[in-house]
VMD Tcl script that builds the backbone (N, CA, C; Angstrom):
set m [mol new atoms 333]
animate dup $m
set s [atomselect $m all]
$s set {name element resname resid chain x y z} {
  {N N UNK 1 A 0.799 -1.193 0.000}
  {CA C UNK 1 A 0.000 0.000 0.000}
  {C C UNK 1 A 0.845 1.261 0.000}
  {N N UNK 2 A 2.359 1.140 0.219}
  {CA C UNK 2 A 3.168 2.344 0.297}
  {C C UNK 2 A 2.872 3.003 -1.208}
  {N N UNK 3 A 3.048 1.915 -2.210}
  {CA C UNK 3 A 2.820 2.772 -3.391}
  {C C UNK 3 A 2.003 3.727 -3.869}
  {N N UNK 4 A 0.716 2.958 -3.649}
  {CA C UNK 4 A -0.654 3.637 -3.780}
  {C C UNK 4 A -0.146 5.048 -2.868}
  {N N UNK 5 A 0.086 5.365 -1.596}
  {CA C UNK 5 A 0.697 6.200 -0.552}
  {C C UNK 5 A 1.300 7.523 -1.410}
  {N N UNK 6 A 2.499 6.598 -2.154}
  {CA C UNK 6 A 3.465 7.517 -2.511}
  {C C UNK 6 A 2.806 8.468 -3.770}
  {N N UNK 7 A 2.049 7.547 -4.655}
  {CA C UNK 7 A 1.090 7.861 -5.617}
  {C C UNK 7 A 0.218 9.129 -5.482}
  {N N UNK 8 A -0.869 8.961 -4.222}
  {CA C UNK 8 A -0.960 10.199 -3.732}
  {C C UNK 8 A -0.625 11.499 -3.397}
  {N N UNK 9 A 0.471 11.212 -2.717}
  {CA C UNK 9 A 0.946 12.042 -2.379}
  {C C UNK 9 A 1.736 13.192 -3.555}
  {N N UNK 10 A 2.018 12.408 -4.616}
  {CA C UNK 10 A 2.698 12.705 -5.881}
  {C C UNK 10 A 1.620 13.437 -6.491}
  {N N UNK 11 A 0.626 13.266 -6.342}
  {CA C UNK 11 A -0.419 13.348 -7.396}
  {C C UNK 11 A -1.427 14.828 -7.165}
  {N N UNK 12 A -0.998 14.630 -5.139}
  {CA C UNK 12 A -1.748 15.861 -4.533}
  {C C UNK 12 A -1.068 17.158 -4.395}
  {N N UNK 13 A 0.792 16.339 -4.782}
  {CA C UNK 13 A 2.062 17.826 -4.766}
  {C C UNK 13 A 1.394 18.625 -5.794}
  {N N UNK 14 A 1.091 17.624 -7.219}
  {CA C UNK 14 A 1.011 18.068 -8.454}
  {C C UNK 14 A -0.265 19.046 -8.773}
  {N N UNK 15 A -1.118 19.196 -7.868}
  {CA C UNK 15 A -2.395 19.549 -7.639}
  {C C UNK 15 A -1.895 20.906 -6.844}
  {N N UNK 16 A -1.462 20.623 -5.990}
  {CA C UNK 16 A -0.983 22.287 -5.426}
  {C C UNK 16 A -0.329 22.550 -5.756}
  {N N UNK 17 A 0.751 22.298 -6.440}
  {CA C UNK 17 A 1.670 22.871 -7.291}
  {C C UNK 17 A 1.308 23.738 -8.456}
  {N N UNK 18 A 0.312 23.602 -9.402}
  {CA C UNK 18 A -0.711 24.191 -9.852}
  {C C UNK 18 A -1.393 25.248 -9.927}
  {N N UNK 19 A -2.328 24.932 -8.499}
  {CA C UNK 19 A -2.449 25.787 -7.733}
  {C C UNK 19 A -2.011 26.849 -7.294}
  {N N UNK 20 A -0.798 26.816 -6.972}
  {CA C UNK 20 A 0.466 27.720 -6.566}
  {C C UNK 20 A 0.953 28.416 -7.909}
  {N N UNK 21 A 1.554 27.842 -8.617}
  {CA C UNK 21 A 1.947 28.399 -10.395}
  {C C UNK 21 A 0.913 29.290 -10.503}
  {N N UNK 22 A -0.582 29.334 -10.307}
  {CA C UNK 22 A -1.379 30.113 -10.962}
  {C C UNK 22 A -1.525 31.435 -9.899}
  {N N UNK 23 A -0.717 31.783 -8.678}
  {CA C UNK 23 A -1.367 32.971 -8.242}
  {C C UNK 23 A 0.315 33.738 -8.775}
  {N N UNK 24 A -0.429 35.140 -8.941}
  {CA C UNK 24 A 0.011 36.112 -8.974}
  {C C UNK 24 A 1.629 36.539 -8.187}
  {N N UNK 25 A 1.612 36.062 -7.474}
  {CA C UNK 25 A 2.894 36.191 -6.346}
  {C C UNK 25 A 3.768 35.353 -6.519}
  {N N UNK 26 A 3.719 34.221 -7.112}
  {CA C UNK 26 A 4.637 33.234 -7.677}
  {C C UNK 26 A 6.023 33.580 -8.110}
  {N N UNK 27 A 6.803 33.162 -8.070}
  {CA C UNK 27 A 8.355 34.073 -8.940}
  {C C UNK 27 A 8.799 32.986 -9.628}
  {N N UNK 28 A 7.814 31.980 -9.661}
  {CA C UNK 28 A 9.204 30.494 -10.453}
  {C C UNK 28 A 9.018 30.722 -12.426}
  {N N UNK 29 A 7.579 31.041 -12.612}
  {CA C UNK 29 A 7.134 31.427 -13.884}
  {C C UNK 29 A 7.100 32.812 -14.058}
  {N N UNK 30 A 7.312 33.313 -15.623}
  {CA C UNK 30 A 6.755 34.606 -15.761}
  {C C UNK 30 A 5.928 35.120 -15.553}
  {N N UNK 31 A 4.571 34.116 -16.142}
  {CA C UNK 31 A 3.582 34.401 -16.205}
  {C C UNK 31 A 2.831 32.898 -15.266}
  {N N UNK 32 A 2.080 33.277 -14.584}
  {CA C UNK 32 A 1.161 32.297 -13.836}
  {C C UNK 32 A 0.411 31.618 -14.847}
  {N N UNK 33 A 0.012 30.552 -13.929}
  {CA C UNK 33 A -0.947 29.387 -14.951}
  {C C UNK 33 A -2.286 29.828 -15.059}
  {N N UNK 34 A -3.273 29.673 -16.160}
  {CA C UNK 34 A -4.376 29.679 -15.984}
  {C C UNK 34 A -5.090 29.757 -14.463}
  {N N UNK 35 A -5.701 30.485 -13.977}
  {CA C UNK 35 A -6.508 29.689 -12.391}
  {C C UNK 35 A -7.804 28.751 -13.480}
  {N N UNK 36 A -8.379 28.773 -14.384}
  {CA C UNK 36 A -9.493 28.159 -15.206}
  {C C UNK 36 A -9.024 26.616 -15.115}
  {N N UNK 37 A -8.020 27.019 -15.366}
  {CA C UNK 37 A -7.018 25.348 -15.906}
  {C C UNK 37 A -6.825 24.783 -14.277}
  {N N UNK 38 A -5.889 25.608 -13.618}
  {CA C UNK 38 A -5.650 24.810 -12.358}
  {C C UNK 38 A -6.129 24.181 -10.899}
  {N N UNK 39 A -7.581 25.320 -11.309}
  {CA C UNK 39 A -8.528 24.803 -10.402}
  {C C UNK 39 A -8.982 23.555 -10.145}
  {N N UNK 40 A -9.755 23.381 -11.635}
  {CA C UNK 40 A -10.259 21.960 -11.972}
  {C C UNK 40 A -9.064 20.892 -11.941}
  {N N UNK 41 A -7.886 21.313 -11.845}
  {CA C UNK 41 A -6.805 20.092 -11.990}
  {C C UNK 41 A -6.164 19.962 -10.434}
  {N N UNK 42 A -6.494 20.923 -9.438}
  {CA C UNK 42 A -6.091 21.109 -8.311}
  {C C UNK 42 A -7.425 19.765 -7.354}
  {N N UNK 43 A -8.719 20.269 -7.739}
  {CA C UNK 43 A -9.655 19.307 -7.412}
  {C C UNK 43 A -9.786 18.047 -7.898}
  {N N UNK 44 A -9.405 17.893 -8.782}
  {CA C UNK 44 A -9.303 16.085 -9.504}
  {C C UNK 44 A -8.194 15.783 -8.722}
  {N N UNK 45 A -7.023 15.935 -8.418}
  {CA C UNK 45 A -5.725 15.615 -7.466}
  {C C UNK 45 A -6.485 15.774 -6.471}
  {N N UNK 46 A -7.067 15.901 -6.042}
  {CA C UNK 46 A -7.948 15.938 -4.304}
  {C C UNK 46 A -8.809 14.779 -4.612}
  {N N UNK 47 A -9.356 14.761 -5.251}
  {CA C UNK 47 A -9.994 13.152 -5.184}
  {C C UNK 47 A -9.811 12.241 -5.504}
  {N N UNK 48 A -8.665 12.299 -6.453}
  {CA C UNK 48 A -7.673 11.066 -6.439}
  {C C UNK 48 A -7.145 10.950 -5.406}
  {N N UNK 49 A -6.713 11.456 -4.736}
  {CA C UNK 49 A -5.533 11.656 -3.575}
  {C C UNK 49 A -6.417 10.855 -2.475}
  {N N UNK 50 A -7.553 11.359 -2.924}
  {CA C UNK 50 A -8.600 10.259 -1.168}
  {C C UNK 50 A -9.288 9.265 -1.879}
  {N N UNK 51 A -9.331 8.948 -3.325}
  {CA C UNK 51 A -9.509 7.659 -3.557}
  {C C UNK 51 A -8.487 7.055 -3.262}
  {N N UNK 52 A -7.212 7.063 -3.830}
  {CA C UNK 52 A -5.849 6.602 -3.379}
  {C C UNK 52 A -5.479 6.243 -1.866}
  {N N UNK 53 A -5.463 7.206 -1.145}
  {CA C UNK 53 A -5.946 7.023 0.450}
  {C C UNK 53 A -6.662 5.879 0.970}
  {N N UNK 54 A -7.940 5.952 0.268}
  {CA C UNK 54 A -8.935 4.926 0.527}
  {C C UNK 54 A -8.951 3.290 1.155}
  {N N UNK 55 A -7.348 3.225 0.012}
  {CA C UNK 55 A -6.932 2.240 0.092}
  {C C UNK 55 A -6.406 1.217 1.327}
  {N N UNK 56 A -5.705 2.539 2.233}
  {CA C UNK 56 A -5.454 1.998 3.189}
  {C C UNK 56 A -6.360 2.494 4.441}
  {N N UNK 57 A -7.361 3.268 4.186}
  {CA C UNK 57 A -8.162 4.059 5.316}
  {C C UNK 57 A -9.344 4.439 5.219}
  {N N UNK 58 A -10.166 4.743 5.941}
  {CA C UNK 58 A -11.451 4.742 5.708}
  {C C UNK 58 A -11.749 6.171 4.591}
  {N N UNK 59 A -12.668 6.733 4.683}
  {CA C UNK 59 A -13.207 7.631 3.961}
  {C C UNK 59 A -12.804 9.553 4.493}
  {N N UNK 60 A -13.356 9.519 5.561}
  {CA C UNK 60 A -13.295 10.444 6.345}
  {C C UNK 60 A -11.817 10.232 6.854}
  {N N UNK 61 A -11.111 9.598 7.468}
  {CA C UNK 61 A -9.764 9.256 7.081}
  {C C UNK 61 A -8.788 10.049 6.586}
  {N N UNK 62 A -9.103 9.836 4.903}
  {CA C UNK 62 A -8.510 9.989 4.040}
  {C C UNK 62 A -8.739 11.667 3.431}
  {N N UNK 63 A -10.136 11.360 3.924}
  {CA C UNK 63 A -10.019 13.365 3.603}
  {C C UNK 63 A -9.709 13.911 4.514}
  {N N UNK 64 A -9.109 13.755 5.730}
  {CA C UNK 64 A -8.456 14.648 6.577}
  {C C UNK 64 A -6.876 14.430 6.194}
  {N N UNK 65 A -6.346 13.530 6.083}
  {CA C UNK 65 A -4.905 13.349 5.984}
  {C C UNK 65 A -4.861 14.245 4.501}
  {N N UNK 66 A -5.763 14.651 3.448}
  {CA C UNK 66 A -5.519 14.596 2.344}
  {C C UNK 66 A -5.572 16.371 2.679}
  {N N UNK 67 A -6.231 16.490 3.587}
  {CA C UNK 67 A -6.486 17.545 3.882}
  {C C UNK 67 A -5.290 18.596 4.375}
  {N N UNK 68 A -4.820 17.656 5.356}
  {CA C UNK 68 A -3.326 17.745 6.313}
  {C C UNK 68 A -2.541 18.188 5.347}
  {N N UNK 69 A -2.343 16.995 3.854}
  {CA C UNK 69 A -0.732 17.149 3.724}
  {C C UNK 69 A -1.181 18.182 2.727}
  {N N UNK 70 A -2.404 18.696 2.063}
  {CA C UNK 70 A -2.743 20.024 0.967}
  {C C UNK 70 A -2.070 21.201 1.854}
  {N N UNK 71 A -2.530 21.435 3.602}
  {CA C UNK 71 A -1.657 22.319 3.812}
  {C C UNK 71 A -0.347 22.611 4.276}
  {N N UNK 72 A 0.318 21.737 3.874}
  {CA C UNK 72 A 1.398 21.104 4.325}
  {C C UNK 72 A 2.414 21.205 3.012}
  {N N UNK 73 A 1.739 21.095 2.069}
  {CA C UNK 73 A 2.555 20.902 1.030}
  {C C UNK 73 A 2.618 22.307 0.448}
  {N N UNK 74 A 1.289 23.132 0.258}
  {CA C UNK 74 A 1.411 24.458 0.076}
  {C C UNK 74 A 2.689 25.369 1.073}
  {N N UNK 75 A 2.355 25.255 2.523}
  {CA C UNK 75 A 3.060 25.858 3.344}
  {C C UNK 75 A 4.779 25.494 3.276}
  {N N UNK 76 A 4.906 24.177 2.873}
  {CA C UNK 76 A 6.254 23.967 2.557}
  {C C UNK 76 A 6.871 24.820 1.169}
  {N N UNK 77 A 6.137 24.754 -0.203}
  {CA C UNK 77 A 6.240 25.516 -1.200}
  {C C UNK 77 A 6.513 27.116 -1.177}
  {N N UNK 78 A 5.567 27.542 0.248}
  {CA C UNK 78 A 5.715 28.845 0.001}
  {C C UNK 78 A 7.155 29.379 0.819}
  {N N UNK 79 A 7.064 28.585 2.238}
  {CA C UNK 79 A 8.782 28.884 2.804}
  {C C UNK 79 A 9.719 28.795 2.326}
  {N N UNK 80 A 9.980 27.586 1.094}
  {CA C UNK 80 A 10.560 27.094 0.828}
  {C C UNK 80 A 11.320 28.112 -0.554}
  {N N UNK 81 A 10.273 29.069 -1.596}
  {CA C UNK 81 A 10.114 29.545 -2.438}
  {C C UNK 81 A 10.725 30.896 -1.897}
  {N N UNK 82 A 10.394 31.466 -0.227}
  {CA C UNK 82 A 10.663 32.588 0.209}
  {C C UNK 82 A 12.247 32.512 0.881}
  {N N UNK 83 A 12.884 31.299 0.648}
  {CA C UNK 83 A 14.327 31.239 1.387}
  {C C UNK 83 A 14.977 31.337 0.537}
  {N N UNK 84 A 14.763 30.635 -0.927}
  {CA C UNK 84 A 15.753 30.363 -1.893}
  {C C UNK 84 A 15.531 31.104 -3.279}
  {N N UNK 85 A 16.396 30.815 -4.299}
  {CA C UNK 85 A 16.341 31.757 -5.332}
  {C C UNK 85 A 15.827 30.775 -6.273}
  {N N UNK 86 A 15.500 29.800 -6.385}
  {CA C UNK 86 A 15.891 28.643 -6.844}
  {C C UNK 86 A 14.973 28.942 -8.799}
  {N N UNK 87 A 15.183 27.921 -9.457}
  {CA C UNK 87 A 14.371 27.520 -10.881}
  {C C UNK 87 A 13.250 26.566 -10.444}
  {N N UNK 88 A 12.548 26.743 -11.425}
  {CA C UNK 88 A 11.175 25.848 -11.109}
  {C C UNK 88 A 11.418 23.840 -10.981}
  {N N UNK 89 A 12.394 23.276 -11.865}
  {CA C UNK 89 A 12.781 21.959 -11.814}
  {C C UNK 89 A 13.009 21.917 -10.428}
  {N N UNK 90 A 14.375 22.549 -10.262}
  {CA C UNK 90 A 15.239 22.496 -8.953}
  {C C UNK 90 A 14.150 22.154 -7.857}
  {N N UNK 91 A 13.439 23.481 -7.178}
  {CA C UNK 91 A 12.944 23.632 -6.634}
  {C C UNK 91 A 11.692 22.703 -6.653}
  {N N UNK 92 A 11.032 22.368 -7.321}
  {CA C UNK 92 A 9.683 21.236 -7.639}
  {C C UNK 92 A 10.012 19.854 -7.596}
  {N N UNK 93 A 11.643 19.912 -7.953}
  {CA C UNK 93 A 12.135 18.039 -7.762}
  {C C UNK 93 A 12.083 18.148 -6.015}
  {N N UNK 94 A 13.141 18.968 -5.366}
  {CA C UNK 94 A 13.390 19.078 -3.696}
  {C C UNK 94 A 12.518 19.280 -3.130}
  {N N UNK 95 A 11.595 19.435 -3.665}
  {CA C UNK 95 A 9.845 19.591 -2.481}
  {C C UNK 95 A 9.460 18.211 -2.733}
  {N N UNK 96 A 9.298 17.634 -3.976}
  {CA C UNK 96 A 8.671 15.901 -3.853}
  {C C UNK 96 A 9.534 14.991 -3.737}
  {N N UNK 97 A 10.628 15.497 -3.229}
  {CA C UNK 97 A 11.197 14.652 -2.774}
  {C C UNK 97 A 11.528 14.455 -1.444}
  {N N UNK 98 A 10.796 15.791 -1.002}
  {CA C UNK 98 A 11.249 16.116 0.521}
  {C C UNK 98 A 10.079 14.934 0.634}
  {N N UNK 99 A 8.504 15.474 0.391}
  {CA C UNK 99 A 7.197 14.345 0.864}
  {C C UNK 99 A 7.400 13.333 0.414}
  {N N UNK 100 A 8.045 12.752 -0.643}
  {CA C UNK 100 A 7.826 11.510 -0.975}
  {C C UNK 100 A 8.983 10.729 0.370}
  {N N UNK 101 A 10.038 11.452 0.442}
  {CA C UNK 101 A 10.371 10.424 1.899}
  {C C UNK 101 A 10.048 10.760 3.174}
  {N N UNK 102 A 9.220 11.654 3.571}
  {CA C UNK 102 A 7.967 11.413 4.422}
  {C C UNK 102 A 7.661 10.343 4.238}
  {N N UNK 103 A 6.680 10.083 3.326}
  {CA C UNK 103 A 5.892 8.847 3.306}
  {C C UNK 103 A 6.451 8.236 3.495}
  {N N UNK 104 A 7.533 7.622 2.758}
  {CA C UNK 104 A 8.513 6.326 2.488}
  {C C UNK 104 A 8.986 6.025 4.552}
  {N N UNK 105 A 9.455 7.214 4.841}
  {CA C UNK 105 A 10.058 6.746 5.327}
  {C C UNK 105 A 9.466 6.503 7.117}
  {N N UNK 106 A 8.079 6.928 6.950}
  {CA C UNK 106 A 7.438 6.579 8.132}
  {C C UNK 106 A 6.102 5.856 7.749}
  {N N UNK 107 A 5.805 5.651 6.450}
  {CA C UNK 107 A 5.061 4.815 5.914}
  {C C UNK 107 A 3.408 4.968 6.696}
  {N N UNK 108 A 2.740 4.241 6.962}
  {CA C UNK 108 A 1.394 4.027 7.590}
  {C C UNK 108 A 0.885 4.937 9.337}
  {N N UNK 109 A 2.511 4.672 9.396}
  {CA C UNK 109 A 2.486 4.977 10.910}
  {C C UNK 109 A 2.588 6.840 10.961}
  {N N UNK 110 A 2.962 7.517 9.915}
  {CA C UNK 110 A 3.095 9.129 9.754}
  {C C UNK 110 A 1.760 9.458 9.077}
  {N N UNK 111 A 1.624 8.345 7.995}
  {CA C UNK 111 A 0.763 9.521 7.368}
  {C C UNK 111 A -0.839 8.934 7.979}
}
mol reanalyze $m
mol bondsrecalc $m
mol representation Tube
mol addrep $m
């Protein structure tokens, strides 16, 4: 079930990540993303993310943890964006990779 886990979690970065690209205050793009476009792609990653969940947890469960790591993953993006100078790769590989070994590395028992 770690996979399915990691899957999520990948899937819900990619969803706020999005999210994030499209406001105004952003510095990684010139120009921000659609909000038209990233909305609807921010909410499909939210319900994948707690179907995915599902897997190992109940319902209600899964939309709180899904809930947890949305602000979790934003709040990491934005400190993270406000310390460093960084490019959009750079910076977007070292954030999913920071959560993906979260998961990995406390597995069932963290998330």
């Amino acid at each position: 079930m770690s996979l399915a886990i990691s899957v999520a979690i990948s899937v819900l970065w990619c969803g706020c990540l999005t999210v994030f690209l499209s406001s105004n205050h952003q510095r990684l793009l010139a120009k921000p993303f659609s909000k038209s476009l990233s909305i609807p792609t921010f909410i499909g990653s939210v319900l994948i993310s707690i179907w995915l969940f599902t897997l190992s947890y109940n319902v209600v469960a899964s939309a709180l943890v899904v809930l947890t790591f949305t602000m979790l993953i934003w709040l990491s993006l934005v400190l993270l964006l406000g310390h460093t100078q960084a490019k959009l790769i750079p910076f977007s590989g070292a954030n999913l990779i920071f959560w993906l070994a979260v998961v990995q590395l406390g597995g069932q028992h963290v998330v």
